[in-house]
N, C-alpha and C positions, 0 to 999 in steps of 0.2 A: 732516890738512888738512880745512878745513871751507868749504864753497863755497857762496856765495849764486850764484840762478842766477834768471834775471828772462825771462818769456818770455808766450807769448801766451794759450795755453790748455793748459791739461791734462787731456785725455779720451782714457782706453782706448780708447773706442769712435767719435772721431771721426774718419771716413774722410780728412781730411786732415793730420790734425795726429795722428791716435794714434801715432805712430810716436816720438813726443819723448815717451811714456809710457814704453817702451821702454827710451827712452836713461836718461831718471832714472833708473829702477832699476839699469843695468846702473854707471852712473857711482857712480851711490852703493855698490852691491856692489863696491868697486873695496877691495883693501886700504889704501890711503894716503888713502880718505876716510872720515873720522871722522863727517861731515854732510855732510846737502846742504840747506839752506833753499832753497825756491823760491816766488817769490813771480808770481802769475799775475793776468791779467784774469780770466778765467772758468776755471772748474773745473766738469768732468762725473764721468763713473764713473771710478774712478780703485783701485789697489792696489799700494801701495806700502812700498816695508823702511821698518823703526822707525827708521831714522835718517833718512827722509825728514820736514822738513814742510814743511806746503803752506799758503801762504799766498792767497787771493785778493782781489782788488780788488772783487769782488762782482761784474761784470756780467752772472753768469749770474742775477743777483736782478730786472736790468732795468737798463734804460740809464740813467745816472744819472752824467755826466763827473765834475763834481764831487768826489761820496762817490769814485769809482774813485780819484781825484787822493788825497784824503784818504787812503784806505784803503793805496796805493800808499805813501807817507809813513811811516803807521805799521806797515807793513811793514819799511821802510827803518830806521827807528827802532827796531826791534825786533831785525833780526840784523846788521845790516852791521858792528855791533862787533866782533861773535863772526867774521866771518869771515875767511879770510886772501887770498880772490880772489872779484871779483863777474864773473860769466859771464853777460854779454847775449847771449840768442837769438833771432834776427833783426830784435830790435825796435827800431833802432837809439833811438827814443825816449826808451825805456827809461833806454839807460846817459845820456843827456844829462839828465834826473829824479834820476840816482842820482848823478850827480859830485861838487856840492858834498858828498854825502853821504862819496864816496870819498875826496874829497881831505883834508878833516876828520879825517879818521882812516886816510888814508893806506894805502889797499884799494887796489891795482892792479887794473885792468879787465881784461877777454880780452870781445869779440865776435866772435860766430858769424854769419857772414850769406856767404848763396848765391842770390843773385838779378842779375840783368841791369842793373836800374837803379840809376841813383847820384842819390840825394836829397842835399840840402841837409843835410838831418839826418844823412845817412850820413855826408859829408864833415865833419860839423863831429864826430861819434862817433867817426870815424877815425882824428882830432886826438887826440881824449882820451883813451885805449883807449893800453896796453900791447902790446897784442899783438892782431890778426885772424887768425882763423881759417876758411878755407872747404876746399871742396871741389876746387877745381881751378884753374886758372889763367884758365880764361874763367867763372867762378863771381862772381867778385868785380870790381868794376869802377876799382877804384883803386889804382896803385902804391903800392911801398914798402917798407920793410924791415921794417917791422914784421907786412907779409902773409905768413903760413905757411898752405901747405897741408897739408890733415889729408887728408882723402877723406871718402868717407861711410862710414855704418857702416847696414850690413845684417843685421839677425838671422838670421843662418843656419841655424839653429834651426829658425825657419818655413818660411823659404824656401829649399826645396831640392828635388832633380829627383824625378818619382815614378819610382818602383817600375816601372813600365812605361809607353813611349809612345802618347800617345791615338791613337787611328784614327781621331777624327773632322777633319778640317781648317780646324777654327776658327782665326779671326783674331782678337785680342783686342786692345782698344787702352784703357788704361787712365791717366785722368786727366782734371780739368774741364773742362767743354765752351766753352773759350775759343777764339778766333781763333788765339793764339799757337798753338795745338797743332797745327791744318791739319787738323782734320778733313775738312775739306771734298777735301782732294787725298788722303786717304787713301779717299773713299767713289768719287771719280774713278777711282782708280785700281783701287777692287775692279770698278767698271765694266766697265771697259778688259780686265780680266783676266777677266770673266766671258764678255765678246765672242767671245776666240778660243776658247770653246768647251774641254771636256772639264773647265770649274771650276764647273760646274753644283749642284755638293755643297757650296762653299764657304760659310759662314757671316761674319759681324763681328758682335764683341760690342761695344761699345761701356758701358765702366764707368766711370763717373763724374757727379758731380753740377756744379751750375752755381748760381750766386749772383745775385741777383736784379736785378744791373745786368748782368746776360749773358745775362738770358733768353732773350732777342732772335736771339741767336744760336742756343740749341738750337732755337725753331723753324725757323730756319734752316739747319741740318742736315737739322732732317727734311724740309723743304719738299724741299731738294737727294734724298735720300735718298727722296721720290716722283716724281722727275721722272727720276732715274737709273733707275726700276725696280728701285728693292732693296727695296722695303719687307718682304718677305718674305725677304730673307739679314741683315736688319741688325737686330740688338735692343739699344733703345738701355738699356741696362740700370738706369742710377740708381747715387748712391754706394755702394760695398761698403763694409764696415763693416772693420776692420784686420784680426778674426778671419776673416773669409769669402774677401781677397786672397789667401794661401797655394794654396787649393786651387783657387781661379776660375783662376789660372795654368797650374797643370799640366793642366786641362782645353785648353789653347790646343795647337796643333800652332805657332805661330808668334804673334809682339806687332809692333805697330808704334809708334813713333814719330816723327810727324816733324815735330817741332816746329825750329827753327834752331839756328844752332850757339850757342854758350850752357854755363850751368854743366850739373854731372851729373845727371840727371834721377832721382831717385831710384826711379821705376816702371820704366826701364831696367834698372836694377840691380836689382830685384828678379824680373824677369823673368827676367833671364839665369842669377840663383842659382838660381832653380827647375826650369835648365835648358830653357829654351823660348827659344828664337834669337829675335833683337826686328831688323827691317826698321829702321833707325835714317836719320834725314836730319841730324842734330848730327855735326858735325867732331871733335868733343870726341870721342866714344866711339872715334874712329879706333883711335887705342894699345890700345886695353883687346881690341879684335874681332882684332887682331895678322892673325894669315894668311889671317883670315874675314872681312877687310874687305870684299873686292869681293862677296862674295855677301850681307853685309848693309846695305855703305852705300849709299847713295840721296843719289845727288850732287844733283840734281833732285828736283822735286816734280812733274813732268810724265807725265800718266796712267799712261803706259807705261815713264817708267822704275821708278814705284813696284809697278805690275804685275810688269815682270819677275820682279823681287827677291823680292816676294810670291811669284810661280810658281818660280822658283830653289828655295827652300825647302817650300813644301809639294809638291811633286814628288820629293822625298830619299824613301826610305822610310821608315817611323817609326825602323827599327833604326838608320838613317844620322844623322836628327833627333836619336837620344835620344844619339847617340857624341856630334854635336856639343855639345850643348846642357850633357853634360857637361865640355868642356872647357870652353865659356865660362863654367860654375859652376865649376871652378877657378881660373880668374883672378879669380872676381868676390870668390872666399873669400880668397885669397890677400892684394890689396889693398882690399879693402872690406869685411871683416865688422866687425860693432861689436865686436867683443875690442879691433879693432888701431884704433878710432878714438876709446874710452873711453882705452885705453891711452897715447894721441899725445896727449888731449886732458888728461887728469891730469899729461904731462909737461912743456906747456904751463904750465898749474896753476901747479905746483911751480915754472918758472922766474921766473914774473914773482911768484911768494912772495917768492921770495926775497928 
């Protein structure tokens, strides 16, 4: 089978997207694909099997709509013949660019998308598309029969529990410093928890980077973050690089997230493989935390209910932390390693091949 695959960027080393570096390869290592053409906006460091190639629109050369348009085209031109499935990820743009190209010669579609919002573009991609693929049931925002859930796919490989639990009781909250994430009730709530006394040792790392219509907001954290009195527990860290995530984790005694309820947050799930319990305020991760619910969910964002939760968990001993943190790294292997979501995603493939 031979898969054209249309997506945003391709970089090893870009702290939010390296992860779809990842997925190519392991999709392409799959026995039932003979190729993968991939055609990209921008391309950075990259290393990838001989049956991959990589195609870009140029905009890591500079901004330039046009040539992209162009480039995108002769891209399109160049393998859609050859292939037996075009696989859009997340861009729903994308496949609405590549249609008349599919219907021409008669490529059945599959798009990937895991976001909150429902565009115009999305809905009219959803039309045209064989088959959708996401993450979860709150992942995607539009009925249908043609919606299948896959999960996500976590390299397990990387991420998995250390060898021995930290002693230090770091907080670790990893992901863009946007509003949707609630930083703000998470720095409330280290407050709250530093108040009653005896978390005086308590640290938050704070990893991730911020995009230049968000600025606004990290200073905004940290204004929050000198007026609470943390400036001294809170290091606002900057984005990790894909390689440096693995081990920033098993440094954490505890992650938080609490962004809304919503699709599967993929730093969730990489947190929990590493075996590091994650403070979670998404509804969604309910099933996955099974009997560990009440000590990780955080029904509220209100100081002290995300204090407790925090103090629930770094109060365990390390040896109690690391029993749990390996159970929830067996559920997260169980249903979410990338074996089983390469594997869901080529059987996909295969059906709308046919």
């Amino acid at each position: 089978m031979r898969i054209l695959m249309l997506t945003r960027r391709v970089d090893k080393d870009d702290w939010r997207i390296g992860f779809s570096h990842t997925w190519i390869a392991r999709l392409a290592a799959h026995p039932a694909v003979d190729a993968l053409d991939v055609i990209c906006l921008s391309k950075g460091a990259y290393k990838l099997p001989e049956n991959v190639r990589l195609w870009s629109m140029g905009k890591e050369l500079g901004k330039n709509r046009p040539l992209e348009l162009w480039n995108f085209l002769r891209g399109l031109a160049r393998f859609v013949l050859l292939a037996d499935v075009i696989f859009g990820h997340m861009i729903p743009r994308y496949v609405l660019i590549a249609t008349p190209w599919a219907w021409l010669y008669r490529k059945p579609m599959v798009l990937w998308y895991t976001h909150r919002s429902v565009t115009l573009e999305l809905r009219l991609a959803h039309a045209l598309v064989r088959r959708v693929v996401t993450a979860s049931p709150e992942s995607y925002g539009l009925p249908g029969d043609k919606v299948q859930i896959v999960g996500h796919g976590i390299d397990m490989s990387a991420f998995s529990p250390a060898e021995s639990p930290p002693t230090e009781r770091l907080i670790l909250a990893v992901g863009r410093l946007s509003p949707i994430k609630n930083y703000d009730a998470l720095l409330r709530g280290l407050a709250a928890l530093r108040a009653r006394g005896g978390f005086e040792d308590v640290r938050l790392v704070i990893a991730g980077g911020t995009t230049p219509e968000q600025a606004d907001h990290e200073q905004e954290l940290r204004n929050l973050t000198e007026a609470l009195g943390l400036a001294d527990q809170v290091d606002f860290r900057g984005p990790v690089p894909p390689d440096g995530a693995p081990a920033l984790y098993r440094q954490a005694a505890v992650t938080a997230n609490l962004c809304p309820t919503g699709g599967v947050d993929k730093v969730v799930l990489e947190s929990l493989a590493s075996g590091v319990p994650v403070v979670v305020h998404n509804a969604t991760f309910r099933p996955l935390l099974a009997d560990d619910v009440d000590l990780l969910w955080a029904e509220t964002l209100n100081p002290d209910d995300v204090a407790d939760h925090l103090a629930a968990v770094l109060t365990l001993p390390p040896a109690d932390r690391a029993t749990l943190g390996k159970r929830l790294a067996a559920r997260v292997r169980a249903d979410y390693a990338l074996e089983g979501l390469v594997e869901r995603l080529v059987t996909v493939f295969a059906e709308v091949a046919r």
